[in-house]
N, C-alpha and C positions, 0 to 999 in steps of 0.2 A: 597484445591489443586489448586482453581483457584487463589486464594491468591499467591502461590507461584510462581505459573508462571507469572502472571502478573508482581511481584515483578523483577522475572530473565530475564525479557525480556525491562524493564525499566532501569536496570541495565550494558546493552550491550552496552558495547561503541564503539562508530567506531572510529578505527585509524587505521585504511590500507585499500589505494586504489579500491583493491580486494575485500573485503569483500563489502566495500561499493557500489560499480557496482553489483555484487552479487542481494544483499538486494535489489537493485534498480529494476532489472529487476525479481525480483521472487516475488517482493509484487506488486499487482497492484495498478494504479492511480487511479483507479472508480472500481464497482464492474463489474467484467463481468457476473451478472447476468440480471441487468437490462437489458431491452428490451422492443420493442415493438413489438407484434405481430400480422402482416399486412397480407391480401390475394386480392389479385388483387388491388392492392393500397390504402386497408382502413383499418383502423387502428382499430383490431377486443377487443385486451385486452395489459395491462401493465402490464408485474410483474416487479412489486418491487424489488428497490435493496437488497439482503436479508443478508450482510456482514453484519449491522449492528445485527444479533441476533447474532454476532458469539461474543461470553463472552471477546475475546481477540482482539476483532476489532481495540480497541481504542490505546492500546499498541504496535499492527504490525502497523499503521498509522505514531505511534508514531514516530518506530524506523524507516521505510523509509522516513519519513523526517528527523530525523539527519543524517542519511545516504546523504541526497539532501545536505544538509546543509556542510555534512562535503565537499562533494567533489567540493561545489560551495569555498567555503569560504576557506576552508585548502589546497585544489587540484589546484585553477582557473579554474577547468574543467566548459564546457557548458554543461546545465544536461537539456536542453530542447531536448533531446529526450527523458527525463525520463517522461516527463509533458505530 
């Protein structure tokens, strides 16, 4: 099953504007789970970014950067607020 979807989502192509903003702002650039968690300014523990256990990590990475890619190089849009 995770075959398949890995497959359909390697598959995706970006070719409109819209989708590609979209993708941009609904995948994150880092995981928001990292962190550090501080109490009166001392840094008590770390958790770990944990996106990486997720089976389809490497494939939604994938596809928001051709997402980046399309609207830097196809669009001339500035995508440093996607960064």
């Amino acid at each position: 099953m995770l075959k398949t979807l890995r497959q359909r989502l390697d598959r995706v192509e970006v070719c409109n504007p819209k989708l590609a903003h979209r993708l941009c702002q609904l995948i994150p650039a880092q995981c928001p789970f990292e962190r550090d968690i501080t109490l009166f300014g001392r840094k008590l523990f770390h958790i770990p970014p944990m996106c990486k256990l997720n089976p389809l990590y490497e494939e939604v990475v994938a596809l928001r950067f051709r997402a980046l890619c399309y609207l830097a190089d196809e669009c001339g849009e500035d995508i440093t607020a996607y960064c």
